[in-house]
N, C-alpha and C positions, 0 to 999 in steps of 0.2 A: 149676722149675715155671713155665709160663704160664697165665695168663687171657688167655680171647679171646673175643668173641661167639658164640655159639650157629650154628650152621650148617646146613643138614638134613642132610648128612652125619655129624650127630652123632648125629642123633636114636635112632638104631639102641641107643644108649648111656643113652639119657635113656629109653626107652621099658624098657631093661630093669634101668635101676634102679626105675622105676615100678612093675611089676612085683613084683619081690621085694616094697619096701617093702610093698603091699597086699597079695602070700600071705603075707607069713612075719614082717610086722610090727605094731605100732602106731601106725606115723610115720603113715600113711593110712588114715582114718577110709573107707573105701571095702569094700568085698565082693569088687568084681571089679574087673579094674584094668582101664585106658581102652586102646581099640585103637591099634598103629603109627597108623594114619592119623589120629588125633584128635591126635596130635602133629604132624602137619602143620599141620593149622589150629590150634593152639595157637599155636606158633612164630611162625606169620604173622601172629596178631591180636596176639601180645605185641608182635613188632616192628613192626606198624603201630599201635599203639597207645604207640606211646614205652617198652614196660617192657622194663626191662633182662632178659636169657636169658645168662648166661655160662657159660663150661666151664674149668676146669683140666685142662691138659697136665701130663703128666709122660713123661719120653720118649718125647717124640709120641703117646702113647695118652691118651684123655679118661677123666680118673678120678673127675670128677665135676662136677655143673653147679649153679645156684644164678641166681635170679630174685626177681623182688617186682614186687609191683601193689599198686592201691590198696587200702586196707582191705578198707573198708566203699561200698556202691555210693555211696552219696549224697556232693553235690559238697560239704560240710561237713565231711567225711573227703578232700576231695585231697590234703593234704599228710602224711595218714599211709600207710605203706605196710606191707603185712605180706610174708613174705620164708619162701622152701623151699629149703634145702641137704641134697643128696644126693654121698655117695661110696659108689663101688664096694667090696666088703669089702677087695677086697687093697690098695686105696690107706689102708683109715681108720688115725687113729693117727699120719700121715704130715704132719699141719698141713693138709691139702686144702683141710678145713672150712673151717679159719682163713681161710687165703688170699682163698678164693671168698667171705668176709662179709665180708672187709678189703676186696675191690672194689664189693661191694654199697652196703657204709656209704659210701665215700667216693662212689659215684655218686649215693646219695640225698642226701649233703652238699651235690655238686656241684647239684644239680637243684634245694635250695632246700626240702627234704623236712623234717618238722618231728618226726615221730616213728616210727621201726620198732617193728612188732610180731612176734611169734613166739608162737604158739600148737603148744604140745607137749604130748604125751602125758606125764602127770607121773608114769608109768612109766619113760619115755626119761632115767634120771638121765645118761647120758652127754652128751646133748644140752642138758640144762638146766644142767650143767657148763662145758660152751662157751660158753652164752651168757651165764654170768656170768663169764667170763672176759673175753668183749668187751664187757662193761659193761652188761650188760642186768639189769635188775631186775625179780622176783615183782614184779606188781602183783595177782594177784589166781589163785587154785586155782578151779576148778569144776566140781564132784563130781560126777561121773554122767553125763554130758551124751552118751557116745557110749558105741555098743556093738558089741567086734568079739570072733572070737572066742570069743560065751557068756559073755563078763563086763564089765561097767558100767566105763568110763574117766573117768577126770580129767583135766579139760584145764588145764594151767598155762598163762597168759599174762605173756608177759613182753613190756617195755618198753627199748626205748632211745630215749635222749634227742639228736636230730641237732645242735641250736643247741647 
């Protein structure tokens, strides 16, 4: 497995895990999912704007990608970053996930970043599993806050600590 930068030749990949996750899940708090070209200008404003866009290779096909930005707009949140990992179904299971956080975490290490966040659907028990595997800790459940669906979600937010 490799990690590598994001490339618009990926996008084709990123646009249709997007996709799934807003028809057929809870990862995306969303109705309709965003069009191919709103990934173009994603991609450009991540990378002109310094935030990391990565992809895992596996056999030369991209099984999945994984990014972060800053929290919260305001410059009192710069050094927190909150972080979206996405694989393809036939890669999950496979460590992807792992991989594509293990480069996250050490890029936010690298850059000086003081705390990741991860807000998930506290449905997603597989997800909230991962992330306490790479050392993320509940800070805090909040009951009701989205709706997809036809029924009220909880969003679990979790924390890891970079220093």
């Amino acid at each position: 497995m490799r990690v590598r930068d994001c490339e618009p030749r990926d996008l084709d990949v990123v646009h249709a895990l997007h996709v799934d996750a807003v028809l057929h899940s809870t990862a995306i708090w969303q109705d309709e999912p965003n069009s191919r070209a709103w990934f173009d200008a994603w991609l450009s404003e991540r990378q002109r704007d310094g935030w990391p866009v990565v992809v895992a290779e596996v056999d030369g096909q991209v099984a999945g990608y994984a990014s972060y930005a800053q929290w919260r707009p305001n410059a009192g949140y710069r050094l927190t970053v909150e972080h979206s990992v996405y694989v393809l179904p036939e890669f999950r299971g496979r460590g992807v996930a792992t991989v594509l956080m293990g480069a996250l975490v050490g890029q936010a290490r690298a850059e000086g970043r003081h705390v990741m966040m991860a807000g998930i659907c506290s449905s997603n028990t597989v997800s909230i599993a991962l992330h306490e595997r790479l050392g993320f800790t509940t800070v805090a459940v909040v009951p009701e806050v989205g709706r997809k669906f036809g029924r009220w979600l909880d969003l679990t937010m979790m924390r890891l600590p970079l220093v």
